[in-house]
Backbone as CSV, one residue per row, in Angstrom:
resi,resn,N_x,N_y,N_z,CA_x,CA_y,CA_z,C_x,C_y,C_z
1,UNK,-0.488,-18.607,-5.296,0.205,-17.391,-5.708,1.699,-17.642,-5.837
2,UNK,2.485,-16.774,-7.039,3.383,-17.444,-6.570,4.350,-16.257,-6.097
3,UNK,5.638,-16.515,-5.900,6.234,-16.157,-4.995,6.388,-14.725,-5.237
4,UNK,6.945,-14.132,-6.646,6.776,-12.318,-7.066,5.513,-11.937,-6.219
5,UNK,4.279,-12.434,-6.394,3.347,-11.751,-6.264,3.054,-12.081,-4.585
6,UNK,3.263,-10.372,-4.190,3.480,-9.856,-2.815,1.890,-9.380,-2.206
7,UNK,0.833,-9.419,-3.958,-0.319,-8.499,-3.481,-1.305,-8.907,-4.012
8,UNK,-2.167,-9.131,-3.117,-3.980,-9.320,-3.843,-4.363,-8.449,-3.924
9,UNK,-5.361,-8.280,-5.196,-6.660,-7.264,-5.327,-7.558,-8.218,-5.524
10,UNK,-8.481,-7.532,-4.462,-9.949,-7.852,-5.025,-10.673,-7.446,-5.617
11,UNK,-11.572,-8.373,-6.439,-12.428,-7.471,-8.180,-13.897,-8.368,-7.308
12,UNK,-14.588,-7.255,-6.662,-16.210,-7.426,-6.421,-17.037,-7.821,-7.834
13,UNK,-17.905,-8.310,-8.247,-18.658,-8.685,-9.204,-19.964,-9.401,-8.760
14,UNK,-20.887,-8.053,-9.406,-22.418,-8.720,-9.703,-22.871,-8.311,-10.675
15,UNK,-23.531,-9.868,-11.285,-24.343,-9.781,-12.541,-23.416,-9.024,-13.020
16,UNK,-22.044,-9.584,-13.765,-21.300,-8.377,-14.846,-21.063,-9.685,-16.050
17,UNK,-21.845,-10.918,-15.903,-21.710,-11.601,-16.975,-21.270,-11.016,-18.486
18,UNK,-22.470,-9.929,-18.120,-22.195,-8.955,-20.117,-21.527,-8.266,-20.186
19,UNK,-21.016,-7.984,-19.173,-20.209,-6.776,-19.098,-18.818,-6.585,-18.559
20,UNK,-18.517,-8.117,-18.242,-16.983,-8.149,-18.066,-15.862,-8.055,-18.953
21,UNK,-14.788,-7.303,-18.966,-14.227,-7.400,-20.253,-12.940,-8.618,-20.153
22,UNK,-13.264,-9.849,-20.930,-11.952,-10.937,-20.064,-11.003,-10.344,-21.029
23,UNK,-11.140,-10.144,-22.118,-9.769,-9.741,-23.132,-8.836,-9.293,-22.123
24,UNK,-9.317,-7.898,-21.965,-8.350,-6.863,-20.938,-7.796,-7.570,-19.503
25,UNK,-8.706,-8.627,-18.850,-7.878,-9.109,-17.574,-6.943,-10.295,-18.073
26,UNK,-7.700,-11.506,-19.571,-6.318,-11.850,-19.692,-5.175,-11.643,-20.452
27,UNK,-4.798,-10.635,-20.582,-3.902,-9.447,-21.586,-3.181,-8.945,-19.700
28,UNK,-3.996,-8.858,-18.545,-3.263,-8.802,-17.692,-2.023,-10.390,-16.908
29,UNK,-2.975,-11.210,-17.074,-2.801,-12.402,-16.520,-1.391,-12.621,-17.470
30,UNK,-1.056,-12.603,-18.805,-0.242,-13.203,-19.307,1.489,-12.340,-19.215
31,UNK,1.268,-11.148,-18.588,2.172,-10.192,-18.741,3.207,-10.476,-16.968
32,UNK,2.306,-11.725,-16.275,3.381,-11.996,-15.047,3.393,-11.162,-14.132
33,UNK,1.460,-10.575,-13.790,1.217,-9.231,-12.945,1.708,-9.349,-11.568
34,UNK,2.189,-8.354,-10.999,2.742,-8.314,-9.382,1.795,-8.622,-8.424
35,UNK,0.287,-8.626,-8.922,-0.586,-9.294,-8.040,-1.584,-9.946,-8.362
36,UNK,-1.642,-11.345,-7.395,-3.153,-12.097,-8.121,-4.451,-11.397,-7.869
37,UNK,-5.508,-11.772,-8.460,-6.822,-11.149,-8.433,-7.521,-12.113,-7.745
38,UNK,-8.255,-11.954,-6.563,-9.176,-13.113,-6.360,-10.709,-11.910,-6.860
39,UNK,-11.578,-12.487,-7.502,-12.745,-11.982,-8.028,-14.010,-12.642,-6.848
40,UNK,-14.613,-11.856,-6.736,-15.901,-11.989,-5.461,-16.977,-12.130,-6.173
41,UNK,-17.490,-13.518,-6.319,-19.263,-13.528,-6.797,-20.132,-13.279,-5.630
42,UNK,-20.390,-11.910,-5.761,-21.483,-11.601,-4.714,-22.867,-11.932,-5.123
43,UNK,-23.267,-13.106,-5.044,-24.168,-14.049,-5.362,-25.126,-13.547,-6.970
44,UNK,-24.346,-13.658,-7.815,-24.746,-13.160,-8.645,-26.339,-13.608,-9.181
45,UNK,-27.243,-13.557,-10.330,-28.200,-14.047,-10.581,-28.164,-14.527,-12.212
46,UNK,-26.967,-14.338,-12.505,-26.427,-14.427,-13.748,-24.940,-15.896,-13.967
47,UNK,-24.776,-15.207,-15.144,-23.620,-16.455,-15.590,-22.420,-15.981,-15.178
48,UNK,-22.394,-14.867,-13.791,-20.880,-14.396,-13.831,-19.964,-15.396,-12.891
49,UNK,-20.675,-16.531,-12.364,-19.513,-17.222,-11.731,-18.936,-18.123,-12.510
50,UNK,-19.984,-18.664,-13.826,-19.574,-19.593,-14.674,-18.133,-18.798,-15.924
51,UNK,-18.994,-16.929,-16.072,-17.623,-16.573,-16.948,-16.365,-16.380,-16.190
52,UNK,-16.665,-16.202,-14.464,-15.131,-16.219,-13.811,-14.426,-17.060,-13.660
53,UNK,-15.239,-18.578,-13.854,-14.447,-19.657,-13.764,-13.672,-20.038,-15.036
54,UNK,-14.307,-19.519,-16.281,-13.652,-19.939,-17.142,-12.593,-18.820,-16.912
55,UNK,-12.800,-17.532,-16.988,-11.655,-16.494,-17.157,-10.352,-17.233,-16.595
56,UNK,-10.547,-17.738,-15.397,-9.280,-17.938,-15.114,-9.070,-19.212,-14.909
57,UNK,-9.680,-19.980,-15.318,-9.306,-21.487,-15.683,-7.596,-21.460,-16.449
58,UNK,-6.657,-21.897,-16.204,-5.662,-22.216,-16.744,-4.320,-20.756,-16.277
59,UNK,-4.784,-20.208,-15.175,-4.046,-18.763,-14.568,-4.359,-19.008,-13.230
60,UNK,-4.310,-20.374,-12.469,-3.473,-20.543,-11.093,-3.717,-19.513,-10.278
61,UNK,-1.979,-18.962,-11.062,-1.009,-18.221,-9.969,-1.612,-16.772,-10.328
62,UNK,-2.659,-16.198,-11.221,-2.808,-14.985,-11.503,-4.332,-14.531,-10.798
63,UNK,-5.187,-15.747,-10.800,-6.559,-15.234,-10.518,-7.432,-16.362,-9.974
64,UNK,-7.808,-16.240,-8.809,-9.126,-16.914,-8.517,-10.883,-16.503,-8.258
65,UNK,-11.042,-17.206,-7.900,-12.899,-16.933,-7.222,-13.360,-17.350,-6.673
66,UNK,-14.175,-16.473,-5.457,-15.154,-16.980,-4.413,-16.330,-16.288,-4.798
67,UNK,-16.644,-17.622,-4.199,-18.303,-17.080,-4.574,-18.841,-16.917,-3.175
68,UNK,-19.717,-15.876,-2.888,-20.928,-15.929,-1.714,-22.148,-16.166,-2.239
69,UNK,-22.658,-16.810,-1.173,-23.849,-17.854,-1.786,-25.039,-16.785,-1.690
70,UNK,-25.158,-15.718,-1.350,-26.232,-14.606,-1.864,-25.888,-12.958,-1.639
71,UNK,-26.189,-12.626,-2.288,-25.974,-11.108,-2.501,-25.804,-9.946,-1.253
72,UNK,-24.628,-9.345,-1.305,-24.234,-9.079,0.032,-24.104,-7.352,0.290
73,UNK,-23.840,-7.266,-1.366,-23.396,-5.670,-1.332,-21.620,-5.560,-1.759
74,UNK,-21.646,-4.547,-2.033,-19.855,-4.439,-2.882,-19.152,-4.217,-1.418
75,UNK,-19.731,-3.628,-0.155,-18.986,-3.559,0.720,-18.670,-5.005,1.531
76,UNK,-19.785,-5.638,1.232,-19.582,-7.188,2.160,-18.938,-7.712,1.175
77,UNK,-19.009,-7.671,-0.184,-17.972,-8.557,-0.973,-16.329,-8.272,-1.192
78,UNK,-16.584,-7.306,-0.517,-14.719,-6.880,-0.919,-14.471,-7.689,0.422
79,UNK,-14.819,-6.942,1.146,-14.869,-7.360,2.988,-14.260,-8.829,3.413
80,UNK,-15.363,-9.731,2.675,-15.092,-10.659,2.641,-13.682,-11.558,1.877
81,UNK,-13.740,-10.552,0.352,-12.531,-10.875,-0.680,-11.290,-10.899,0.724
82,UNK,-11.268,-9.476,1.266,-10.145,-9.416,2.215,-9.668,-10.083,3.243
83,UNK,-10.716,-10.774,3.833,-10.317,-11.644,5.148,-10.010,-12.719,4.554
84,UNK,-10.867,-12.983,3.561,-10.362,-14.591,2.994,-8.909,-14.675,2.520
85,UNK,-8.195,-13.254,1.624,-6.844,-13.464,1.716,-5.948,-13.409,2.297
86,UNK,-6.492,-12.514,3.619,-5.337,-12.485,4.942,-5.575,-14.014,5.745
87,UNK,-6.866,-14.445,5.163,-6.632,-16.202,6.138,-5.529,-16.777,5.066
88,UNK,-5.952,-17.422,3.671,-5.277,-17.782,2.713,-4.135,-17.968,2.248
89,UNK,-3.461,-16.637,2.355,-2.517,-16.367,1.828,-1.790,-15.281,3.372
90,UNK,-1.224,-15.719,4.413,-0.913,-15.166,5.217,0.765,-14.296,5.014
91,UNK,1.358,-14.445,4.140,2.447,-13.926,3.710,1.935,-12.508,3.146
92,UNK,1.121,-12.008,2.512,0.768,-10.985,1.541,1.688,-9.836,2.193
93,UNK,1.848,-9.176,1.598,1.965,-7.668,1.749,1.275,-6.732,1.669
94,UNK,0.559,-6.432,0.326,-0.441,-5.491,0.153,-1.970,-5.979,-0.119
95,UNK,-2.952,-5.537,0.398,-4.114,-6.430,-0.215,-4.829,-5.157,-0.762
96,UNK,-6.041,-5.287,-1.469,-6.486,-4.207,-1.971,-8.240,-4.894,-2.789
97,UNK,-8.698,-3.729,-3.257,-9.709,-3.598,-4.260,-9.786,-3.112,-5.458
98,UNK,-10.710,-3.444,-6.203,-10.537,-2.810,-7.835,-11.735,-3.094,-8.029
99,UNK,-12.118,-2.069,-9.046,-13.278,-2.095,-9.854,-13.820,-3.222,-11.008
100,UNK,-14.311,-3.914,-11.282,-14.560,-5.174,-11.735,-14.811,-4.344,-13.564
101,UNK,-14.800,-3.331,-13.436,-15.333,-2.319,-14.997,-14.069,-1.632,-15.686
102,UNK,-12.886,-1.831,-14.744,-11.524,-1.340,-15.096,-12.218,0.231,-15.323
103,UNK,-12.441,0.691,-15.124,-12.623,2.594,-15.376,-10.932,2.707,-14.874
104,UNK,-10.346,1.827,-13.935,-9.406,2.283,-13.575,-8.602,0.940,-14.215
105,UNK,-7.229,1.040,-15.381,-6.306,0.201,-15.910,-5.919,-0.598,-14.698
106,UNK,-5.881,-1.954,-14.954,-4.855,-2.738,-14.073,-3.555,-2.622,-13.709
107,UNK,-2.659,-2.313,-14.911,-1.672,-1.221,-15.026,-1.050,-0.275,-14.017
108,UNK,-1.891,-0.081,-13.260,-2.062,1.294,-12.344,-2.029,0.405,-10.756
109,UNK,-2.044,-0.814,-10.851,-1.739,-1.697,-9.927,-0.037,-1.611,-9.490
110,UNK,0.442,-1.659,-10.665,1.903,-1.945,-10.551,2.550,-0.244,-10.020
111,UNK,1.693,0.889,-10.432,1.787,2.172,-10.063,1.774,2.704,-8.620
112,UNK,0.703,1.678,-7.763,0.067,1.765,-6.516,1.406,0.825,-6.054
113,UNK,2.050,-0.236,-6.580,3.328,-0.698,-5.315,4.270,0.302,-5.505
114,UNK,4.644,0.702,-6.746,5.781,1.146,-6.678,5.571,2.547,-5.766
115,UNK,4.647,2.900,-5.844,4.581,4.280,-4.622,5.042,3.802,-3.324
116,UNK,4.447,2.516,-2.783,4.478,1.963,-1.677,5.927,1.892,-1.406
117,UNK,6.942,1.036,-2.218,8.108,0.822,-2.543,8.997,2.392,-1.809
118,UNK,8.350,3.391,-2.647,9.255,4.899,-2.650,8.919,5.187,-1.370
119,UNK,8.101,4.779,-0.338,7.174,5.415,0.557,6.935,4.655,1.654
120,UNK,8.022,4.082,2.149,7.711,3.382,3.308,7.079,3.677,4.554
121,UNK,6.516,4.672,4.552,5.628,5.030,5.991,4.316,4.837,5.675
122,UNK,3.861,5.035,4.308,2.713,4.665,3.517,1.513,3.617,4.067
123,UNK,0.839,3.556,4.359,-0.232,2.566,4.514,-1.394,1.938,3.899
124,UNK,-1.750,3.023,2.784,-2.950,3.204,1.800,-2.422,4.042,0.271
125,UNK,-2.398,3.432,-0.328,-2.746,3.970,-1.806,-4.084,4.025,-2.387
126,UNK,-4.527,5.337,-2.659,-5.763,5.754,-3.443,-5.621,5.913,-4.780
127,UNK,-6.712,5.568,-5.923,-6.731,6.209,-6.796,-7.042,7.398,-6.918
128,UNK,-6.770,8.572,-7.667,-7.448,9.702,-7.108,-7.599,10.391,-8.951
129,UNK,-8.979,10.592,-8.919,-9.692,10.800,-10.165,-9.171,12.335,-10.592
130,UNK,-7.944,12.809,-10.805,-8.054,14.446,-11.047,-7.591,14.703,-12.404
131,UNK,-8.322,15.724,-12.918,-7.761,15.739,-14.311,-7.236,16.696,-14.645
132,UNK,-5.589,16.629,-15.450,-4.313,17.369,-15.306,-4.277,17.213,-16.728
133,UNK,-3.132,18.205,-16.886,-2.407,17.940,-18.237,-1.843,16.439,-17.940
134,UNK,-1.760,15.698,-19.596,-1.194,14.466,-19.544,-1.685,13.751,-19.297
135,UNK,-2.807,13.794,-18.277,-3.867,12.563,-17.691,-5.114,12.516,-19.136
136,UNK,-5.367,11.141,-18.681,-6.910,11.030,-19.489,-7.490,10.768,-18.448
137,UNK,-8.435,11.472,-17.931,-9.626,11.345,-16.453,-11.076,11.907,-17.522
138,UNK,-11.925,10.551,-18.150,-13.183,11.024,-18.631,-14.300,10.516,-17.760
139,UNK,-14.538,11.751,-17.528,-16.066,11.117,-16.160,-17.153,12.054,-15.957
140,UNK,-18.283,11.969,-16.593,-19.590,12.656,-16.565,-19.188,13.793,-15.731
141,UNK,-19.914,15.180,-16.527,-20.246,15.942,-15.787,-20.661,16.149,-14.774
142,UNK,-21.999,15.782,-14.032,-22.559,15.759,-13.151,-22.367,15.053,-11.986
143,UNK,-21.150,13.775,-12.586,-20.987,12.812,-11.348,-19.947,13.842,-11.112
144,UNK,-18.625,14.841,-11.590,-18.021,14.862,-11.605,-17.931,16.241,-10.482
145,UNK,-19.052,16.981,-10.834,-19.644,17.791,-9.606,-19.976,17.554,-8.403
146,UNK,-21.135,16.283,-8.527,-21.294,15.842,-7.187,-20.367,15.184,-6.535
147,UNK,-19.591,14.650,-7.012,-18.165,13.824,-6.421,-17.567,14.914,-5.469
148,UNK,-17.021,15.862,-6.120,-16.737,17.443,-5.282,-17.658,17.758,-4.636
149,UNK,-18.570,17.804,-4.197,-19.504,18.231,-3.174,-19.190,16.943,-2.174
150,UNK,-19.119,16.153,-2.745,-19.405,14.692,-1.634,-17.901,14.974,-0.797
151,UNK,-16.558,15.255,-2.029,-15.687,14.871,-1.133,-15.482,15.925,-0.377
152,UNK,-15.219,17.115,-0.832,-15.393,18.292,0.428,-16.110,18.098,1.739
153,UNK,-17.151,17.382,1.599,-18.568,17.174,2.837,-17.622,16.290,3.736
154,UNK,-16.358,15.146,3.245,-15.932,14.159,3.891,-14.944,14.966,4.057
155,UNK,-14.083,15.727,3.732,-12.809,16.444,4.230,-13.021,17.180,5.468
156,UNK,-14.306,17.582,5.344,-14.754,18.613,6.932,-15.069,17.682,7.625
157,UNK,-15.733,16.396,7.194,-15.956,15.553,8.393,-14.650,15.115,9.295
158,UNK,-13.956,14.094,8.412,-12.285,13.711,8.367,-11.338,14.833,8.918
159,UNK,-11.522,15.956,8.885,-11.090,16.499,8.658,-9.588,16.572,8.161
160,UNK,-9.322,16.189,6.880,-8.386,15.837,6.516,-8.306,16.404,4.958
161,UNK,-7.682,16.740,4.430,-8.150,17.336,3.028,-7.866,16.087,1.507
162,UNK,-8.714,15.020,1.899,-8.420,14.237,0.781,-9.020,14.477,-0.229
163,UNK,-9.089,14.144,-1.187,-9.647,15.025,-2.807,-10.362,13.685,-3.317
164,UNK,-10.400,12.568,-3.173,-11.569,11.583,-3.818,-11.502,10.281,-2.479
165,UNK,-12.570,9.939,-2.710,-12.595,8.925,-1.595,-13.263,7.849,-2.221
166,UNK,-14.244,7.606,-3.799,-15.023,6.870,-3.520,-14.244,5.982,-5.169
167,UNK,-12.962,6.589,-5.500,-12.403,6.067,-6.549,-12.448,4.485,-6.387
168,UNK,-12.633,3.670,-7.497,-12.638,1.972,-6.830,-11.402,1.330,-7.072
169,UNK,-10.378,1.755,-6.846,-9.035,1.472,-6.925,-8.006,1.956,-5.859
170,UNK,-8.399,0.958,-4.420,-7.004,1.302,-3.457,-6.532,-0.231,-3.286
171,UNK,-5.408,0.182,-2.782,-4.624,-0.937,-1.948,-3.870,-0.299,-0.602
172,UNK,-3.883,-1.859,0.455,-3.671,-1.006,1.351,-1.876,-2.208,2.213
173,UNK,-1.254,-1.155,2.905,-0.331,-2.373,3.259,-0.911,-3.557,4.264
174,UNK,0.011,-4.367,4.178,-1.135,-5.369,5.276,-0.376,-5.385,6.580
175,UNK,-1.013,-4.744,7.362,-0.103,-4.708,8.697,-1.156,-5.801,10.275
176,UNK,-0.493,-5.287,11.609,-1.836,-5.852,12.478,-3.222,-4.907,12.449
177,UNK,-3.100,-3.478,11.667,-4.657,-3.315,11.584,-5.131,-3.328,10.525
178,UNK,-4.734,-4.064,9.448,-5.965,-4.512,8.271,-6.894,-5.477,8.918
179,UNK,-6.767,-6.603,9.514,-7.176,-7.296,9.783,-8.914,-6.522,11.107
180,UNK,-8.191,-5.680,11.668,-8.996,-5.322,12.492,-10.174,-4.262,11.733
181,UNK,-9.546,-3.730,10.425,-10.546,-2.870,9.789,-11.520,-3.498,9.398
182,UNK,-11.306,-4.912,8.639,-12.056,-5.459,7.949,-12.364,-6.194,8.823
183,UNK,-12.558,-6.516,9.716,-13.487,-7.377,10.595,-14.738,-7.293,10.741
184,UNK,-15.381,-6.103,10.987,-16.665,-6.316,11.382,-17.429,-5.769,10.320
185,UNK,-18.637,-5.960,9.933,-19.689,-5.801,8.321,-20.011,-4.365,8.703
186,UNK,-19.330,-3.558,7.421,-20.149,-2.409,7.538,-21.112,-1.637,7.677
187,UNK,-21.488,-0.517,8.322,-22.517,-0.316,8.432,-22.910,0.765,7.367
188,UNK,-22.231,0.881,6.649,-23.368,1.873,5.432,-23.067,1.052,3.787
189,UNK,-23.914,1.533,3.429,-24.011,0.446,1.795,-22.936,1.435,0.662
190,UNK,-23.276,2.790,0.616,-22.575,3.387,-0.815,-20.764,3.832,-0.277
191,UNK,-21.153,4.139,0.591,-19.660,4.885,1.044,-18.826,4.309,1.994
192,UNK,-18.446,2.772,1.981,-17.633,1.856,3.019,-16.539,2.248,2.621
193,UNK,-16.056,2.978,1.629,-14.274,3.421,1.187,-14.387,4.529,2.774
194,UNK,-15.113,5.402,3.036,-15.025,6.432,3.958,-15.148,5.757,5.890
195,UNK,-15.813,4.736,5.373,-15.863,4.052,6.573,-14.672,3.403,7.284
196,UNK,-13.721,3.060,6.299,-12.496,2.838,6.310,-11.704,3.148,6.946
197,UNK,-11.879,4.906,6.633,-11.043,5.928,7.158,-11.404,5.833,8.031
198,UNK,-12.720,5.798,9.014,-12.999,6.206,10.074,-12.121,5.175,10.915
199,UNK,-12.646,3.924,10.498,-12.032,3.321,11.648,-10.330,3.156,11.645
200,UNK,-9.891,3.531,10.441,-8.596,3.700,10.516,-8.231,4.722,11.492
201,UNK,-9.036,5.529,11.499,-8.905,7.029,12.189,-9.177,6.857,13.686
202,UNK,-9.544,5.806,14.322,-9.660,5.388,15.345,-8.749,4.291,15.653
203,UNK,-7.733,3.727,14.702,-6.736,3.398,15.498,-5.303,4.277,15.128
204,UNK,-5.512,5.351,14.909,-4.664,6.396,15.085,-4.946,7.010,16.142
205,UNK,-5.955,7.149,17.422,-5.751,7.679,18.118,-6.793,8.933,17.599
206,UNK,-7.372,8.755,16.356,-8.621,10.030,16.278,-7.842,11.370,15.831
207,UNK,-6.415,11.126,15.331,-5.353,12.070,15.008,-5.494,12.154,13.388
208,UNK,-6.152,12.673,12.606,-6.154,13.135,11.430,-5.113,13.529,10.684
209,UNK,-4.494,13.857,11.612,-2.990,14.232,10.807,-2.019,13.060,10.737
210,UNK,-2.171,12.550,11.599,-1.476,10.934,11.442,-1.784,9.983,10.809
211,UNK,-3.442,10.150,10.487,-4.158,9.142,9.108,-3.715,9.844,7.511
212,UNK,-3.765,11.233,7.815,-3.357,11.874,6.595,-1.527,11.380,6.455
213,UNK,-1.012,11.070,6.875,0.401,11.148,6.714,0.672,9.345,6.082
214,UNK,-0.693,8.301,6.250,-0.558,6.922,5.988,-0.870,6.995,4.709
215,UNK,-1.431,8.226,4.229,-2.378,7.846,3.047,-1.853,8.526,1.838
216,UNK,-1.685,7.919,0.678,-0.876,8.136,-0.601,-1.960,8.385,-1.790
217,UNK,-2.917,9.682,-2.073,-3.305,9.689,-3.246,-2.620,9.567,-4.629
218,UNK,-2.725,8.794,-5.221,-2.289,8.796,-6.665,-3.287,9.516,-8.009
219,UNK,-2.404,9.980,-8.448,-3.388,10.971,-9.628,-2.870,10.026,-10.705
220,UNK,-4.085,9.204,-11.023,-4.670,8.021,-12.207,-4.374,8.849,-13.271
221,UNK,-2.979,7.889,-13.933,-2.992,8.316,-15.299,-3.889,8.030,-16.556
222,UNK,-4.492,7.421,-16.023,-5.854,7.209,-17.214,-7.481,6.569,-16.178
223,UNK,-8.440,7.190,-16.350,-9.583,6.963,-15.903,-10.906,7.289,-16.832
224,UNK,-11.875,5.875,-16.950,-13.252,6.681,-17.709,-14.144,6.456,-17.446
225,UNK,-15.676,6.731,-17.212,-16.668,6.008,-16.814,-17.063,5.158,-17.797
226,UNK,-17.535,3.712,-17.610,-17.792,2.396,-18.358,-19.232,2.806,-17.997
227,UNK,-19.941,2.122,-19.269,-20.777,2.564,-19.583,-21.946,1.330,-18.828
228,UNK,-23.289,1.340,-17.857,-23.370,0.052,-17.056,-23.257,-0.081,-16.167
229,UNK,-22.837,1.496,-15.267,-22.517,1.569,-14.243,-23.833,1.404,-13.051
230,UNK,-24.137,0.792,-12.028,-25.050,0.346,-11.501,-25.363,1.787,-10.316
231,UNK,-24.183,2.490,-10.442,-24.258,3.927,-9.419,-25.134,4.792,-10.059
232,UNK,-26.543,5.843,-9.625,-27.234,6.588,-10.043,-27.346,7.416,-9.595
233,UNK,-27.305,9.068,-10.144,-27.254,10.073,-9.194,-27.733,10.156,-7.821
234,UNK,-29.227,9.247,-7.827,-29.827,9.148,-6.348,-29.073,8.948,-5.789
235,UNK,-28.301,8.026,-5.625,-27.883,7.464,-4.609,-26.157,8.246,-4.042
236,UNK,-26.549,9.225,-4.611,-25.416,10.357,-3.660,-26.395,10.679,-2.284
237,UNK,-27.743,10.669,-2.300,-28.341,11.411,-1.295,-28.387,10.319,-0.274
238,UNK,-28.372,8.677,-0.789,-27.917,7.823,0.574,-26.557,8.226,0.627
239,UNK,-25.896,8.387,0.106,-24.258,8.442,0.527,-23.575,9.727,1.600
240,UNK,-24.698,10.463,1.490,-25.142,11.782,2.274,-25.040,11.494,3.645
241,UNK,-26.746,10.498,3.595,-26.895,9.903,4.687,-26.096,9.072,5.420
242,UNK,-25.116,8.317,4.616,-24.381,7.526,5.518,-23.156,8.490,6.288
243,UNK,-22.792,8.825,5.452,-21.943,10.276,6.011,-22.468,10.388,7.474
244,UNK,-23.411,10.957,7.741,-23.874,11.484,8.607,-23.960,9.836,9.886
245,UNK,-23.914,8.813,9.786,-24.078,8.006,10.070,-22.769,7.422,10.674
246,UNK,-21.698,7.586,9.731,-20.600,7.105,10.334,-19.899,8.325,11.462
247,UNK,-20.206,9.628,10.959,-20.084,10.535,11.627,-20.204,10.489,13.209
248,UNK,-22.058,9.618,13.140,-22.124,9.542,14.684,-21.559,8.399,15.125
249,UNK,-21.753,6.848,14.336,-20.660,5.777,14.698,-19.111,6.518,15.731
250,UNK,-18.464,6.796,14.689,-17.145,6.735,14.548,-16.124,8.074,15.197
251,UNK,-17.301,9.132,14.903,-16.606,10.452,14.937,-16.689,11.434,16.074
252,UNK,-18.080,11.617,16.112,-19.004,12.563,17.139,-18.621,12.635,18.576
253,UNK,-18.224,11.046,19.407,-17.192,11.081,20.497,-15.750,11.573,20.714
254,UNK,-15.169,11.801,19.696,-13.482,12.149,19.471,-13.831,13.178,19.412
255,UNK,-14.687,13.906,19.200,-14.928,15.880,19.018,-15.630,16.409,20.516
């Protein structure tokens, strides 16, 4: 990495051989982005470690790849993206995640420091899917409902009033508790962005108002659903369930 670049994101990827768009990441790579990408082959079954190697064959300082040698889940592959750059690269500042489908611009990377920059008490930058005048936010009806049901269900849990949780675009600062968040393998599969919180929320002391005061939603100036998306309405009703799961993990003793 070189020396500008203060911040990793990690780009999870399975089986997106067909569906990666390299134009758009190297149209990022050549513009001298504020952060490298390391990309996660979560043991794909496809040609996506062979198209990540080429993607960034000849971009160093902009992008690498690890591969895990079998399929882990987007929460064990970020998980992993993350510890490997706080071993790696022990200087970082910000480390983070991204969506491997861009629904959310890379662009919006450089949006997420400069908040950080304005906002030094800051700890977390979210993307946050809301659609305003001026914004382009295009995202199915129905996900766009259940998303609001889901996140309300997590604001009463949290009790904290955050407005999206499961956007795939945060970064977070890197302090002594990143390291401790991402340590141990999550325990729920759809909703590890919420799991996050929890245990963030447990080294605040279980003070909601003090996790709410780390955390920086950003309202995404451009967002769309890519078409390929491997998320299916079902699987709001595991995301339900995990809810209820981290609830008793994480929560149920502090109340």
């Amino acid at each position: 990495m070189g020396e500008m670049q203060r911040a990793l994101v990690v780009v999870p990827c399975y089986n997106e051989a067909k569906r990666l768009d390299a134009a758009r990441f190297r149209e990022w790579f050549v513009r001298e982005p504020p952060a490298h990408l390391l990309f996660v082959d979560d043991g794909s079954t496809d040609r996506t470690f062979a198209v990540l190697q080429d993607l960034c064959r000849g971009y160093d300082e902009q992008a690498s790849v690890l591969r895990l040698a079998r399929n882990a889940g987007k929460a064990e592959a970020v998980r992993a993206g993350v510890l490997h750059a706080l071993r790696v690269h022990p200087g970082l500042e910000f480390v983070g995640y991204w969506d491997a489908d861009l629904a959310t611009p890379l662009v919006s990377i450089e949006r997420f420091l400069e908040t950080f920059n304005g906002h030094p008490g800051v700890e977390m930058v979210f993307g946050s899917r809301v659609k305003l005048l001026g914004r382009s936010v295009e995202r199915h009806l129905y996900r766009h409902y259940l998303g609001r049901i889901f996140a309300t269900t997590v604001s009463v849990v949290l009790r904290m009033p955050i407005y999206d949780t499961q956007c795939g675009a945060k970064l977070f600062r890197v302090s002594e508790r990143t390291a401790k968040i991402f340590a141990a393998p999550f325990r729920t599969k759809w909703v590890f962005d919420v799991e996050i919180l929890a245990r963030y929320l447990g080294l605040y002391g279980g003070d909601p108002n003090q996790l709410a005061q780390a955390i920086y939603e950003y309202p995404l100036e451009s967002w769309r659903d890519i078409a390929g998306s491997k998320v299916r309405a079902s699987d709001f009703a595991v995301a339900f369930l995990d809810i209820l799961k981290i609830r008793r993990r994480y929560l149920k003793r502090r109340r």
